[in-house]
C-alpha positions as CSV (number, residue, x, y, z in Angstrom):
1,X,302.8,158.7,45.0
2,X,302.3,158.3,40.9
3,X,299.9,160.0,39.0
4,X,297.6,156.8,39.0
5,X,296.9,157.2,43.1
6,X,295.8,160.6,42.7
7,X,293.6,160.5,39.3
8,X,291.6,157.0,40.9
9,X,291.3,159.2,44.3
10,X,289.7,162.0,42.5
11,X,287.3,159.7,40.3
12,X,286.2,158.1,43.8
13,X,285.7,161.3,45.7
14,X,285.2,164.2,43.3
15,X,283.6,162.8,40.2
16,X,280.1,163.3,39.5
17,X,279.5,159.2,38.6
18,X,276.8,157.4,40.8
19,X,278.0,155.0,43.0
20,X,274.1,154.0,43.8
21,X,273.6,153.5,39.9
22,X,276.3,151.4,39.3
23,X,275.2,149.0,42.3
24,X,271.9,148.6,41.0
25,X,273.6,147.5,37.5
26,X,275.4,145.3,38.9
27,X,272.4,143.8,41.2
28,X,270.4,143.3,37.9
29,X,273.5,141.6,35.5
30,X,274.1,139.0,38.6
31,X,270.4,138.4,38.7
32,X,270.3,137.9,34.8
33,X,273.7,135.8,35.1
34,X,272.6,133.6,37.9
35,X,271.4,129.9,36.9
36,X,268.1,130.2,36.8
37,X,265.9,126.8,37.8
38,X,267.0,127.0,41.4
39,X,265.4,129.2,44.0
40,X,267.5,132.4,44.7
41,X,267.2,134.5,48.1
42,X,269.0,137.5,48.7
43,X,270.9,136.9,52.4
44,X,271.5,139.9,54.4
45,X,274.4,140.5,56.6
46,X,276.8,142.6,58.7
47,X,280.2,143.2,58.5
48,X,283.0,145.5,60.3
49,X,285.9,146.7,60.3
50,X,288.7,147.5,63.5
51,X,290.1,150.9,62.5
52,X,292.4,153.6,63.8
53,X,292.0,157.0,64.4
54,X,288.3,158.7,64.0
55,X,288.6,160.6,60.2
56,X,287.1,156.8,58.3
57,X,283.1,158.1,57.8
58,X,281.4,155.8,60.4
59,X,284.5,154.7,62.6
60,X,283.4,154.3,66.2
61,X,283.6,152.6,69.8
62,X,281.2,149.9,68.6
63,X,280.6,146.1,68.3
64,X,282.8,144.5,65.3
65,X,281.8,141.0,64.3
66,X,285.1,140.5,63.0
67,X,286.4,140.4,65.9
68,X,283.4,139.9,68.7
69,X,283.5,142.6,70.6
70,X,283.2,146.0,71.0
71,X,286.2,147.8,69.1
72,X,286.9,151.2,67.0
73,X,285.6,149.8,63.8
74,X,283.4,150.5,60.9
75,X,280.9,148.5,59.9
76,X,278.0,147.7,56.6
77,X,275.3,145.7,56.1
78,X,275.8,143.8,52.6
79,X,273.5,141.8,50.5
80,X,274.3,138.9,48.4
81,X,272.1,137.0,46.0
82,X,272.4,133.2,46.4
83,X,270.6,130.4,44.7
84,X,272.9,127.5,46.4
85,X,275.9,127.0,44.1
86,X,276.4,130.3,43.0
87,X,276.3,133.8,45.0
88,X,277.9,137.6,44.6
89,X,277.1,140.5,46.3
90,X,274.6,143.5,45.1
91,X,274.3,145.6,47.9
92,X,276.2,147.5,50.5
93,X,275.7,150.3,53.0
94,X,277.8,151.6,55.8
95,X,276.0,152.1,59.2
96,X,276.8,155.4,60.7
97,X,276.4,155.5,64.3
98,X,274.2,158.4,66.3
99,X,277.2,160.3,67.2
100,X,278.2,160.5,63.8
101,X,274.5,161.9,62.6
102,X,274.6,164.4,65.8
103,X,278.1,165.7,64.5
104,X,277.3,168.2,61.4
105,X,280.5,169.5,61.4
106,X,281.7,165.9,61.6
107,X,279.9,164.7,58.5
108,X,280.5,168.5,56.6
109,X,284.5,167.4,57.1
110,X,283.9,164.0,56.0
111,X,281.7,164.8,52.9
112,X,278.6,162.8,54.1
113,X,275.7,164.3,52.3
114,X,273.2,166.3,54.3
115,X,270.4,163.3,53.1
116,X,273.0,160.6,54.5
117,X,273.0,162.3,58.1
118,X,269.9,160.0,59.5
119,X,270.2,157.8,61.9
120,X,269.3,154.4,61.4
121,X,269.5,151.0,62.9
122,X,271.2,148.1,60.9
123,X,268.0,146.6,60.7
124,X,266.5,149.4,59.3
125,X,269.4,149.6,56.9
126,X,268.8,146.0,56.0
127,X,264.9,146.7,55.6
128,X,265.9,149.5,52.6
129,X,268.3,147.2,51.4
130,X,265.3,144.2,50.5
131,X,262.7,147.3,50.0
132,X,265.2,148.4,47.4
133,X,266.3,145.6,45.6
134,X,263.1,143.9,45.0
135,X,262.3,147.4,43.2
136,X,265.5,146.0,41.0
137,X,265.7,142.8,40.7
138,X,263.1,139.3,40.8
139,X,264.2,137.0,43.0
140,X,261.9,134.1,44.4
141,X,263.0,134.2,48.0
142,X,263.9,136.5,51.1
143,X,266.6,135.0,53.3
């Protein structure tokens, strides 16, 4: 592998940048960039992911939308802004599943931070995700 692979790895992984921070950036410059004049919601959603193995933070026996059914998968619940004609995402968080949070050695391993390790529903994800964002951005309309 070049040089490239391992310096991008590192500034994912090891850096000390906000990942959170930079999200919230972006949330507000698609809010000031969307047309304004139209109504704009912010839709919530699900997504997953059918993975091998059990290292990937999150990866479980559990359902995957992707492919409609119960699989070893990741999976996130995403927001995107919307005003009809125009949309881009501004949110993202992965679920992590109870075993996961039960598993401290587990989540030590994968680098999880000790304030990630809480279980918590997709729904309840989704709820911090609108909770959140209308702390960041104005938008006229929940979806």
């Amino acid at each position: 592998m070049d040089s490239s692979y391992y310096q991008m790895h590192h500034f994912i992984t090891e850096s000390t940048w906000s990942g959170r921070k930079l999200i919230d950036q972006v949330a507000k410059e698609v809010n000031f960039l969307l047309p304004k004049g139209k109504l704009t919601g912010l839709i919530i959603d699900e997504s997953g992911w059918v993975k091998k193995g059990n290292k990937s933070v999150g990866v479980g026996h559990q359902y995957c939308g992707n492919v409609g059914k119960l699989s070893n998968s990741q999976v996130a619940v995403f927001a995107a802004l919307n005003n009809g004609d125009f949309s881009s995402m501004v949110d993202a968080r992965l679920f992590l599943p109870e075993d996961w949070c039960a598993d401290s050695k587990r989540c030590d391993e994968a680098g999880i931070p000790a304030s990630e390790r809480t279980f918590k529903t997709k729904l309840q994800i989704a709820y911090e995700i609108v909770e959140h964002q209308s702390n960041q951005i104005d938008f006229d309309f929940l979806i």
